[in-house]
N, C-alpha and C positions, 0 to 999 in steps of 0.2 A: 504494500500500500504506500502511496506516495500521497504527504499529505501538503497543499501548499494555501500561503497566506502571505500578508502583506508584513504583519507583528510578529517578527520571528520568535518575541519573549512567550508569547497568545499561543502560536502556533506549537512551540516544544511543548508547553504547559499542556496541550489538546494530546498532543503523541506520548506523552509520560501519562493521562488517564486513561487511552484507548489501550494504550501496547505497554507495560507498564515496564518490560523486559526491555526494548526495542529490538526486538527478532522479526518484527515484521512491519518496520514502517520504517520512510525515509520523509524528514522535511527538509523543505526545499524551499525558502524566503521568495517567493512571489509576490509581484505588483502584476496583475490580470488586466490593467491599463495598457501596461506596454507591451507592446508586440515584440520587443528585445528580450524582456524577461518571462514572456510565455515562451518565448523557442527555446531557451535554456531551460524551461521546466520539463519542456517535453525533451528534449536532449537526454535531462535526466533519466527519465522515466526508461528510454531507448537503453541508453548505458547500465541503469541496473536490473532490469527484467527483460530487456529485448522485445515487448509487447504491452498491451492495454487491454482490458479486459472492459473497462467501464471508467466514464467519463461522467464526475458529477461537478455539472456547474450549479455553485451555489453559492460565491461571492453576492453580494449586492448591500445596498443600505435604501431605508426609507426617509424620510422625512416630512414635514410639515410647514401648512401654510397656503396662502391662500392664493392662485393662480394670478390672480393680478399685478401681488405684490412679490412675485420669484423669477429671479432674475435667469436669462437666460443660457448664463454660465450655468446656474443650478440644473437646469433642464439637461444643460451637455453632458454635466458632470453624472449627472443621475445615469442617461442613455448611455454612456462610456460603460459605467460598474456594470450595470443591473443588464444590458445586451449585448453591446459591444464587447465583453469582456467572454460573452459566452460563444460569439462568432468566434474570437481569437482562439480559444482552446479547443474550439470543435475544429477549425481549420487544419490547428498544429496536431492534431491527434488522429487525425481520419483515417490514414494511409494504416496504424496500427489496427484500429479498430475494423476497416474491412477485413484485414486477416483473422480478426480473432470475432468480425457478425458478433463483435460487442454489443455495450448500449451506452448510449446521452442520455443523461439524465439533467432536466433543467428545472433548478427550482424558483418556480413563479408565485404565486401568491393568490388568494382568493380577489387580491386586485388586478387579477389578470384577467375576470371576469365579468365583474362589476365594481365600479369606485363610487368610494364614498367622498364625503367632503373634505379637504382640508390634505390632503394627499398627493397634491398634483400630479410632480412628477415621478412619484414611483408610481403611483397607477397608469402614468401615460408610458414610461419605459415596461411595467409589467404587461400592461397589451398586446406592446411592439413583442415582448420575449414569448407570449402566444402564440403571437402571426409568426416570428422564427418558429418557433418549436413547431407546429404545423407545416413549413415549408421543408424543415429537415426531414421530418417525418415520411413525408412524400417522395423525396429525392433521394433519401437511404435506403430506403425500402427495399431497393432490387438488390443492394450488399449485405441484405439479412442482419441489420447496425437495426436493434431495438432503441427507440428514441419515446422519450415520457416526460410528458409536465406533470408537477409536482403544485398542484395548488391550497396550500396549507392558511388556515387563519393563523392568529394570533402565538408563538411560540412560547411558552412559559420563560419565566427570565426574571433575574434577578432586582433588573433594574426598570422592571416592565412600570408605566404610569410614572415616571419618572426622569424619562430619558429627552423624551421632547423639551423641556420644561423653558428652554429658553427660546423657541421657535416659536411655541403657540403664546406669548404675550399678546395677549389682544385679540385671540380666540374664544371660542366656547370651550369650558372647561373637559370638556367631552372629547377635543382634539389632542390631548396627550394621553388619555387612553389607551391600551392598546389596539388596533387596527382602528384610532379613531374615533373610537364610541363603539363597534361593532360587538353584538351582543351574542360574541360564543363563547365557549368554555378557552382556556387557555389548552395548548395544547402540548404534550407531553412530546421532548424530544427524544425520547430512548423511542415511545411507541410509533411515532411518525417513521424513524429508522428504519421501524421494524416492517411498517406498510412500503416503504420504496422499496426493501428489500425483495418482499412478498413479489411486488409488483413486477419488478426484474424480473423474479422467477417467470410471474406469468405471462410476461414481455407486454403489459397492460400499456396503454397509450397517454393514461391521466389516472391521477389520483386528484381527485377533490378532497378536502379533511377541514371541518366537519362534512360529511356527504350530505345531510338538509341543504346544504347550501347549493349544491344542485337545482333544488327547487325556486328559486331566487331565480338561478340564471332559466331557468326555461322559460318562466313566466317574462322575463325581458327581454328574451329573444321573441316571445309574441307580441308584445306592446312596451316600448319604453316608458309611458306612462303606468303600467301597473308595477313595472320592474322600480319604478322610483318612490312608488307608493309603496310598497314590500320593503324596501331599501330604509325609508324613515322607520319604518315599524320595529326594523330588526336592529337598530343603530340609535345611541344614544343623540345623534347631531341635527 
């Protein structure tokens, strides 16, 4: 397992709780912005296993704030993390992954399907990583590369309800919330693991998590107005 991040202090800290031994993990100090430093990861990856079996992009960050007032550096910077960085390592890893009819695994967000308020540009980059994850889907298909969005709510966290705290000044209190205001359960990251795991097995094309929330998106795919009546209902905003 090759595990890589930006915080190489974060990053060892993750491979000393997964692999306590380190028998079977390598990190490797990645920035997923740059294209210099994803070909050196994948380099890596080449040098110590000769192969890829599976590609999880899962870099990204969200933020807060009201579409008016964000600037559109922030927009870039968001579309760089949260897509762009998932072009770059599906790019640099393809060639391994046809050999081994791998999988992509992309994790997107319940705001990949519907957004609430106050979310701008991570709902408008999680879209964009739909419409990717949809076009990969379709175009890897004939090299047997299982490819899955991962659309999870709110992740339990330490510092959940607390982390926005200096973006939403002058918000509704509802906006540093987690997901916003959005009224699900927080969700367990050993057992989300253990659903993309599953899913791998069954080479599934999406995981929604909570699944109710399925029923959200059908209903706005029939009418954008009931989808945003359902949307207040389920949402503190």
């Amino acid at each position: 397992m090759v595990m890589a991040a930006r915080d190489k202090e974060r990053l060892q800290a993750a491979a000393a709780e997964l692999d306590p031994q380190g028998d079977h993990s390598v990190c490797v100090p990645t920035d997923v912005t740059s294209e210099e430093s994803v070909a050196q990861l994948f380099d890596q990856v080449r040098t110590t296993y000769g192969k890829l079996d599976a590609l999880m992009n899962i870099a990204g960050a969200s933020s807060r704030g009201l579409i008016a007032e964000t600037s559109i550096d922030d927009f870039l910077n968001s579309f760089d993390l949260n897509v762009l960085s998932t072009i770059r390592c599906t790019q640099a890893g393809l060639d391994m992954l046809k050999v081994s009819q791998g999988h992509i695994v992309n994790m997107g967000s319940l705001a990949s399907k519907s957004a609430s308020k106050f979310i701008g540009p991570y709902a408008t980059s999680k879209f964009a990583l739909a419409g990717l994850n949809h076009q990969l889907r379709l175009e890897l298909a004939e090299f047997g590369i299982h490819v899955m969005l991962v659309c999870p709510g709110p992740i339990a966290r330490e510092d959940a309800g607390s982390r926005y705290q200096e973006q939403t000044a002058g918000l509704p209190e509802s906006a540093r919330r987690p997901g916003a205001g959005v009224k699900v359960r927080a969700i367990d990251p050993e057992q989300l693991c253990e659903k993309i795991l599953n899913g791998c097995k069954k080479r599934q094309t999406e995981i929604v998590c909570p699944s109710k929330a399925r029923i959200l998106f059908a209903i706005a795919q029939l009418s954008g107005a009931w989808g945003d009546w359902v949307l207040r209902r389920f949402t503190s905003s």
